[in-house]
N, C-alpha and C positions, 0 to 999 in steps of 0.2 A: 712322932716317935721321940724317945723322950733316950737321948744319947749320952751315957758318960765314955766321957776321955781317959784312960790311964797312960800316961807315955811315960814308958818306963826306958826309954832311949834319948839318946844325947842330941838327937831331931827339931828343928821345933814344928810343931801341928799348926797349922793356921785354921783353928778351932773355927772363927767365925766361919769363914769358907767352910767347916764341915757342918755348923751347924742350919744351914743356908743351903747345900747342898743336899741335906737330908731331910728338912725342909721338903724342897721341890719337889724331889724325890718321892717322898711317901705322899705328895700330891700327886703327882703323876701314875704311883702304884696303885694305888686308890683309883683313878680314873681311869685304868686299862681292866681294874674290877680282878689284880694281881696280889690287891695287896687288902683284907681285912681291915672294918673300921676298929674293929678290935686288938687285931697286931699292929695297926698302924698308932696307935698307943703305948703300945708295950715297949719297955724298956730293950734299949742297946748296947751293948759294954763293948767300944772299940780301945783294943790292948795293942798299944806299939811299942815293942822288943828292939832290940839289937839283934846282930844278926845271928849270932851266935847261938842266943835263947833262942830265936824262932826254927834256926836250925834243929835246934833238940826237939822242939815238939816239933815241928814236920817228921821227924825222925819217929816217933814216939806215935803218933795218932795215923801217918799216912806211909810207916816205911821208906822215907825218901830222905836220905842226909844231903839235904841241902836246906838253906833258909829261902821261903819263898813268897809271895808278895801278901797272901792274906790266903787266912785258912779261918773256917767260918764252925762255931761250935752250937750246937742246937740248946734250948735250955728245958728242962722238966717244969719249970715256973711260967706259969700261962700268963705270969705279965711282962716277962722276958722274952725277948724274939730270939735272943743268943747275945755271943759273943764271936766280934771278928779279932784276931790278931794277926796285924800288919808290922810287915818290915820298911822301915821308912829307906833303909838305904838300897835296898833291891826297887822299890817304888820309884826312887830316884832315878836309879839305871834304866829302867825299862821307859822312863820318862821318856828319857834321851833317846832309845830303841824306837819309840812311836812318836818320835818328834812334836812330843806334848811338855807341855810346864808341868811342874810336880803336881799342882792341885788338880789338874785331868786327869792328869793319871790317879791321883789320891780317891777322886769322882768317880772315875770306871771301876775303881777296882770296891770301892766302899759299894757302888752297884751290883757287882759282881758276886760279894760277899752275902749282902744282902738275898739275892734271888738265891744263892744255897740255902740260904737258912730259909728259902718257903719254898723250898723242896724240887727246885730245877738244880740238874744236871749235867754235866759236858762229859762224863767221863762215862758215861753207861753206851751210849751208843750213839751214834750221825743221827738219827732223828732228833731225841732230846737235846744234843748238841746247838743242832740250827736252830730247832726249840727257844732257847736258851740266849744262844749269840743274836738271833735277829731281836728279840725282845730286849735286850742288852745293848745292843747298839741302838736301837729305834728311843728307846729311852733316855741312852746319854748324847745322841744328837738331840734329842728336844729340848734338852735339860742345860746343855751348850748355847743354845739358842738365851737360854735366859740369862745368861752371864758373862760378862765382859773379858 
C-alpha cells in the first residue's frame, strides 16, 4: 500500500513506525484473503488534524460534535483505497485509556480505519460488529507479535 502522510497538526508521526506498520499490515490482509492484491496497491492518504479540525468534520460527515480518533473516507479513484483522518491528541488519550504507547494505539486504529474503507462495520448491528472486532484484534495481536 503505497501511504502519504499529511500532518497538518503540531504532533510528530513516527512515519517509519507507520510505514512498517502498514507494511505488515497489508501482508497480513492479503493473507486472511481481506485485502485485494489490487487494493493492497492502491494508494492511502493518512490526514492528522488538530482537534478542532477533526471535530468540524466529525460534525460535518457523522453529526457528532466532537473530534474523534480516525474517521475513514472512501475514494471514487480505483487506485485509492481512501483517506483516514486521525486525531493525534484523542489518539494519545485513548493511549493512556488502553494502557498502550501512542504507536499501538496509532496501529489499531490506522487498522481500524483501514477495514472501514473495505467495507466492515461496527455500527450497523452485533453481528458485523464481532465481524469486525474479532478480525481486528486477531490482526493487531499478530501484527504486535512482530514488533518490539
Amino acid at each position: 500500500m503505497d501511504v502519504v502522510i499529511v500532518n497538518e497538526s503540531k504532533h510528530a508521526i513516527p512515519r517509519k513506525f507507520v510505514e512498517e506498520w502498514m507494511k505488515a499490515m497489508t501482508a497480513e490482509l492479503k493473507k486472511r484473503k481481506v485485502l485485494s492484491a489490487t487494493k493492497a496497491k492502491a494508494e492511502l492518504a493518512l490526514v492528522f488534524l488538530e482537534k478542532k479540525p477533526a471535530q468540524k468534520i466529525n460534525k460535518e460527515f457523522r453529526g457528532k460534535d466532537y473530534a474523534t480518533d480516525v474517521l475513514s473516507f472512501e475514494s471514487m479513484d480505483p487506485a485509492s483505497l481512501g483517506e483516514l483522518v486521525m486525531c493525534p491528541e484523542v489518539l494519545k488519550r485513548q493511549a493512556k485509556e488502553h494502557g498502550l504507547t501512542f504507536q499501538k494505539e496509532l496501529g489499531y486504529m490506522l487498522l481500524h480505519g483501514v477495514l472501514h474503507l473495505l467495507g466492515y462495520d461496527h455500527e450497523t448491528n452485533e453481528k458485523d460488529a464481532k465481524e469486525m472486532f474479532d478480525l481486528q484484534d486477531s490482526v493487531f495481536d499478530k501484527l504486535l507479535q512482530g514488533i518490539s
